[in-house]
N, C-alpha and C positions, 0 to 999 in steps of 0.2 A: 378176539385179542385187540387191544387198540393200538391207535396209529404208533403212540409213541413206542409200545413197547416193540411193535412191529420193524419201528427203526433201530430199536435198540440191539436188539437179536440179527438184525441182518448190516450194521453198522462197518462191518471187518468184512463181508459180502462184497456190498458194496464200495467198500474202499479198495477191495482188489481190482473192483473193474474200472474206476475212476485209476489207478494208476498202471493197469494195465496200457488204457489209453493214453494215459503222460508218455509212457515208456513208447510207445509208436510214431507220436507226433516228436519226440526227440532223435528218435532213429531219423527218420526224416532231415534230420536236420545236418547229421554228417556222411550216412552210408552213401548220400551220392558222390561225395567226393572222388571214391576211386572209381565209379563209373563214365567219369564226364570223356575220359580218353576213350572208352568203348563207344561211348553216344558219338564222337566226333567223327570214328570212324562208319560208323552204320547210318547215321543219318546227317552227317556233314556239317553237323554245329560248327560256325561261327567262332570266335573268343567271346562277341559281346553276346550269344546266346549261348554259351554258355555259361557265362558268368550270370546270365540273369535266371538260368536254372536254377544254380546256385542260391545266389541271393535276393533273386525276386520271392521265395519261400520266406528267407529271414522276414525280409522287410514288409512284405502283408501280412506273417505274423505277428510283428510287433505293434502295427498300427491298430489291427483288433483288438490286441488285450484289454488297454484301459474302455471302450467302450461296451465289450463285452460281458468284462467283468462287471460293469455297472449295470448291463441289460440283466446279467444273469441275478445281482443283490436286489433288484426294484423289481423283478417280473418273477421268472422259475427257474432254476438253475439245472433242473434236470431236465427240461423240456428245450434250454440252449445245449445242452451236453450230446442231445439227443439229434438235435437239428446239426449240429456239429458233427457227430459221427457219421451221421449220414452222407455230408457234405463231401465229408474225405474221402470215403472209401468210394462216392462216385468220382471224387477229383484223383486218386490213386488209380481209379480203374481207365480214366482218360490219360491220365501218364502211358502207362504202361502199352495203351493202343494206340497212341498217337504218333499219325501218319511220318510227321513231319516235322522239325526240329521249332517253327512258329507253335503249333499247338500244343506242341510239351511245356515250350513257357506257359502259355495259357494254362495249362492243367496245371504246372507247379504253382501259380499265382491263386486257382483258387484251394489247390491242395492247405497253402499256407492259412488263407481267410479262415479256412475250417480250423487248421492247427491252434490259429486266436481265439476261434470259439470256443474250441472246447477249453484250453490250460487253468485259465482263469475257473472255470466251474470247477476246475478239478483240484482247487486250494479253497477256493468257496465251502465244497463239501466236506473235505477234510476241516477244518474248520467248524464247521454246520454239526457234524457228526462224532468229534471228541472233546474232551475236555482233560487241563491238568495233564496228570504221566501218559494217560491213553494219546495223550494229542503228539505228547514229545514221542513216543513211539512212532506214531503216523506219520510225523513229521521225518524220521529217520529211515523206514522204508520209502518216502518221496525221493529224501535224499538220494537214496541207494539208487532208486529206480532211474534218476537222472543222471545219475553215475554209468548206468551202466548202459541207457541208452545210447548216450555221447561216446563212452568208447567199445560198446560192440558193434556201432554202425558202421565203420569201416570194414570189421571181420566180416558182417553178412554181404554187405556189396562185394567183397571181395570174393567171397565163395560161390554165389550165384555167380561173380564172371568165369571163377574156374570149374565151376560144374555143370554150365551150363551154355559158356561161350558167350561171344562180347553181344549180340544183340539180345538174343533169349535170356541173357546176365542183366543186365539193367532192366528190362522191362520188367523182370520177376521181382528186380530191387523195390521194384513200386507196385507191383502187380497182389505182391505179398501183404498187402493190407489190407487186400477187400475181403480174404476168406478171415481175418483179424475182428475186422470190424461186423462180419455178420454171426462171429461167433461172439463175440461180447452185445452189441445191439439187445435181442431177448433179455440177456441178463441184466443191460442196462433200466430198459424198461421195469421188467421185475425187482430192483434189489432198491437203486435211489429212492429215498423220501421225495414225492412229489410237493411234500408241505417244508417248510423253510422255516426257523426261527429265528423271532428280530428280526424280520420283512423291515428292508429300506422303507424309506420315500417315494411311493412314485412316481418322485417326479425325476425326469428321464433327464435335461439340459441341453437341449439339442447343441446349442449357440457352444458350451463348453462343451462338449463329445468332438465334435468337427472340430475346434481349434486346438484342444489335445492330439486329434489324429493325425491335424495335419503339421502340429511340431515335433510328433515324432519322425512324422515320414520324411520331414525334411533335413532333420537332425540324420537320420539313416541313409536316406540318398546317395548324400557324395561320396557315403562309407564303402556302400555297397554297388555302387558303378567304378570302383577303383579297384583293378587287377594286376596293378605294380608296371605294367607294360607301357610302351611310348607312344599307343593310343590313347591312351589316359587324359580327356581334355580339363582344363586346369579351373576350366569356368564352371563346374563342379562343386567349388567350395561357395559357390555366392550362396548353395540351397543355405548354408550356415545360417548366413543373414536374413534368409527367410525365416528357418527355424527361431529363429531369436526375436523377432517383432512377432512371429505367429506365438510365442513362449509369455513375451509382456501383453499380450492381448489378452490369452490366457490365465495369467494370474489377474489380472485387471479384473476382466469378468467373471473370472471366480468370486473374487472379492466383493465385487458388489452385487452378487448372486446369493453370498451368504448372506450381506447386509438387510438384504430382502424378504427375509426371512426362510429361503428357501432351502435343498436340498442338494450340491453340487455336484459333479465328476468326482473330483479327489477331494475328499476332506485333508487340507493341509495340516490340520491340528492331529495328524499320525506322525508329521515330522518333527513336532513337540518334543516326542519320545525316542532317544539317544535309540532305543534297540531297533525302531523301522527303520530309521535316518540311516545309521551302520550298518544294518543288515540289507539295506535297498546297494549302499555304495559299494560293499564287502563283494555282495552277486556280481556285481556290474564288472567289477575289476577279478573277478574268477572265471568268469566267459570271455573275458579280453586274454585270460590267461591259456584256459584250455583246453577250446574248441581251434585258434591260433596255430596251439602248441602238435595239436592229430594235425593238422592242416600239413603243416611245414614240415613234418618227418614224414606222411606221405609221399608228400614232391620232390623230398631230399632220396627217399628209396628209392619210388617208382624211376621218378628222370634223372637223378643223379646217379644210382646205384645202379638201375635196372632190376630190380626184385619187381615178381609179379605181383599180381593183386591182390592174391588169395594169400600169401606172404607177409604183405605189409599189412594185409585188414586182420592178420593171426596176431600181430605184436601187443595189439592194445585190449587181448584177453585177460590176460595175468593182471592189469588197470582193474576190468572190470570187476573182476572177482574181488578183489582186496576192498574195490571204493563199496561195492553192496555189503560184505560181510563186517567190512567198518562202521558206513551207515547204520546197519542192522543193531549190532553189538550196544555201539554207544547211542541208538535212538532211545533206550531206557534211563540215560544219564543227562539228555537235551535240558528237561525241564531245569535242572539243578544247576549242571555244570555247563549252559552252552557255551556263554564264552571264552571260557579254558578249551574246551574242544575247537573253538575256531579258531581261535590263537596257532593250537601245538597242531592242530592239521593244514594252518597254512603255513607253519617251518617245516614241518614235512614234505607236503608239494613244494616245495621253492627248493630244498633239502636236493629231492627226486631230478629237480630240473638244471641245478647245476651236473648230476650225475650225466643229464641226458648230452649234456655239451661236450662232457668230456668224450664218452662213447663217440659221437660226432666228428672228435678231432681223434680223436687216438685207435681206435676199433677197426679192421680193416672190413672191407663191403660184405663178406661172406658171413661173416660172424655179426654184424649191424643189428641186424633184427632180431636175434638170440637176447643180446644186451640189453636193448631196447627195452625188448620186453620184462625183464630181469630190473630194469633200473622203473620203469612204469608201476612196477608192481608193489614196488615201496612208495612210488608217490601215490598209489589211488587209497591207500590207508589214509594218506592228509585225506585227499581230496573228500572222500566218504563220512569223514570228522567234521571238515566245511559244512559241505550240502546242507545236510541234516541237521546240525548243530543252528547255521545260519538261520534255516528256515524258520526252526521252531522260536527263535532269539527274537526276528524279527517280527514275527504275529502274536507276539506275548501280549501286546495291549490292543491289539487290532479289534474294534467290536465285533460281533457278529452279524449285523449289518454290514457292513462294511468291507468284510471279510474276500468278496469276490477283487473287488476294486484295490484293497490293499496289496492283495495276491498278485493280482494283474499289474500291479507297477511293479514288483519287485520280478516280476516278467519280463516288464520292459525294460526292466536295467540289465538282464542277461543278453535279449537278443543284441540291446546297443552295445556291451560289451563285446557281443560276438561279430558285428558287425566292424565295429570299428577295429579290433583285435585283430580279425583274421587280413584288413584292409591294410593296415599298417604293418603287420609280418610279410603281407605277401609284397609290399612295394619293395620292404629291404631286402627282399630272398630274394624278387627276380631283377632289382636292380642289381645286384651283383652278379647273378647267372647272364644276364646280357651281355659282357664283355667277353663272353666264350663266343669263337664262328662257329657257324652254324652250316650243317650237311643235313639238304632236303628240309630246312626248315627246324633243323632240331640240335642240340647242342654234338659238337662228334663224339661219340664214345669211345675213341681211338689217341684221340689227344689225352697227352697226360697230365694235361691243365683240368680236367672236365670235372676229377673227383674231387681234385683238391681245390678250386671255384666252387662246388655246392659243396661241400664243406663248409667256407667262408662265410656261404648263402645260408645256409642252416645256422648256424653257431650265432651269426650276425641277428636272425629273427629272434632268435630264442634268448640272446639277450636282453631285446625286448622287452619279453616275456617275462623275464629276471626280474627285470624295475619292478614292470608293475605288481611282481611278488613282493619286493621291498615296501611299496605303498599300503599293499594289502593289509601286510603284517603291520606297520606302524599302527592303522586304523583298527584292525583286531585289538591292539594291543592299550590303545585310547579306551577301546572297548570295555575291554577285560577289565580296565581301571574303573572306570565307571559300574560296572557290573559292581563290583567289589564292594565300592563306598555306597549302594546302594542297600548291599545288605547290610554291613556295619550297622550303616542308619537304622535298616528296619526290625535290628536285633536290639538297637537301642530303645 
């Protein structure tokens, strides 16, 4: 048999274990949230190590994509995918044993390098391996898959704490990736095409790779060292001003990279095309929206309310299921209809999220998470419309070269979304929760200020959250106009 048909037959093979992997490296991304209070207590975390549990994960994820994805379009995208997996499930298996709350960072920092290795191959190959309706399908199961990773990760952390107790709980929350990845691994190797069509350039760009890496990281930085608390040092934003001259350097030497006749980091002429430009912004501003949005009903449950873990990580099931079986449904309709699908799935989410306020303000503590979950359930139908819809909109013109690098920015515009999202939810929720006193260090659960203050704190972030559903939708909506006069044109 040859190679092509080989790929051709094991095509949907392989694309379950490329999104198998997505869906693990997104768990990653929220299910430690309800563990950090267990870690604090069994091995003494800090705030500023705990937050770089947190967000040292985002922010070495984000820095890898764009150069990964370029490693994986010029070199082999199955052999990064590979070294990737590997990476994690040894950086998963040092989480989960690590002594002491220094070397958990460690593990989480290079947990994340790996998370940047692999993602970017894992839209590469999607990419690589469909075409046409089969792509908008693939693109729609991605969706799903990142649907449903972001909101079953709080359910799994939260049932490891209560099945297992606060230290054996976290560590299993990380622990649980290494028999993951030794069970995909085999299959990995077996199922990927090791051969690539439309091989880049290879030429690699070092001078551009390092000055993209380092204005993301600096652009991420001040995002992701901000915990809304009065430790919070203010000389934090000058990384801005880094990020901004490291940002003109970067286009600079782009520029005269291409002039050279060479091959760059980002071919800028994808932003030509109105569907990567919108569907790069669209991503960025739905991670600002709803990794933010799990964030702050967490905080609002667990510390405001007092529901346990296993609790509040149950609420955002009924999410999950809607945003996959949505994805799923309408990833046969991507190709045709995507921007009608992003559009009416981001009124939907914004739809859900006014719901969630109300619940917030009106719902009393016992009943919370019942609602919650009830009002989440109609938002993950947008959300699952988004995803999928977004994904497939934005790689319509992406060449197949190209393909990993493309993917991988529209990567980075998620994690900075998610960075700066959850940065800015969490200053407004817990600057309003600090004018509650404090017994042993904790807000009093006895005073009858305590529910109605995270209340305030809740409703106040998720406002937030609101806007930038109002910006979404305008931009969708710019979208959908141009989609439209597109076809006009191309039936005339």
């Amino acid at each position: 048999m040859s190679t092509t048909s080989t790929t051709q037959s094991n095509r949907w093979p392989a694309f379950i274990v490329t999104i198998a992997v997505a869906v693990t490296t997104i768990l990653d991304l929220v299910k430690v949230n309800v563990t950090i209070a267990p870690m604090e207590e069994t091995l003494g975390l800090t705030s500023s190590q705990a937050q770089l549990i947190v967000a040292g994960y985002v922010l070495a994820f984000g820095i890898l994509l764009v150069p990964s994805g370029r490693l994986g379009d010029i070199w082999n995208r199955k052999a990064m995918f590979i070294i990737g997996l590997v990476v994690f499930a040894s950086a998963s298996l040092y989480c989960a044993l690590a002594p002491d709350a220094t070397q958990l960072v460690i593990a989480r920092l290079i947990q994340g390098v790996a998370a940047g290795i692999l993602m970017p191959q894992v839209i590469g190959l999607i990419q690589n391996l469909f075409q046409g309706q089969e792509r908008g399908q693939a693109f729609g199961i991605f969706g799903a898959s990142i649907g449903i990773g972001t909101a079953f990760g709080p359910t799994i952390g939260g049932l490891f704490i209560g099945g297992l107790g606060a230290e054996l709980g976290w560590r299993w929350t990380f622990g649980m990736n290494v028999p993951l990845a030794l069970i995909i691994l085999p299959f990995a190797i077996w199922l990927i095409p090791g051969k690539q069509k439309h091989q880049a350039s290879k030429d690699l760009d070092l001078i551009g790779t390092l000055l993209m890496a380092g204005t993301v990281l600096f652009v991420m930085l001040p995002f992701v060292l901000t915990s809304g608390g009065e430790e919070d040092d203010p000389a934090r934003w000058w990384f801005l001003l880094v990020a901004a001259v490291l940002g003109v350097a970067f286009v600079w030497w782009e520029r005269r990279y291409v002039a050279a006749g060479k091959s760059p980091v980002i071919d800028f002429g994808l932003f030509r095309w109105p569907s990567y430009r919108n569907g790069v912004l669209i991503t960025t501003l739905m991670f600002g929206m709803m990794p933010p949005l799990f964030f702050v009903l967490t905080l609002y449950q667990q510390q405001g309310l007092g529901h346990a873990a296993v609790v509040v990580g149950m609420v955002t099931i009924p999410f999950a299921f809607t945003s996959a079986i949505s994805a799923a449904v309408s990833g046969r309709y991507t190709f045709q209809h995507a921007t009608t699908l992003v559009l009416s799935g981001l009124v939907v989410f914004w739809i859900a999220i006014l719901g969630i306020v109300l619940v917030v303000l009106f719902v009393g503590p016992a009943d919370t998470p019942m609602w919650l979950a009830i009002v989440l359930g109609f938002g993950g139908i947008g959300q699952g419309l988004v995803m999928s819809a977004n994904q497939m909109r934005a790689m319509k013109h992406v060449p197949l070269e190209s393909a990993g690098v493309g993917g991988s920015f529209m990567q980075v515009g998620q994690r900075l979304g998610n960075a700066m999202g959850i940065a800015i939810a969490t200053s407004i929720f817990f600057s309003i929760v600090a004018s509650l006193p404090l017994v042993g260090g904790v807000p009093d659960p006895t005073d009858p200020n305590t529910i109605a203050t995270y209340r305030d704190a809740a409703s106040a972030a998720i406002t937030f959250v609101i806007a930038l559903g109002v910006v979404a939708i305008a931009l969708a909506f710019m979208d959908w106009r141009i989609d439209q006069r597109e076809k006009r044109e191309g039936t005339a």
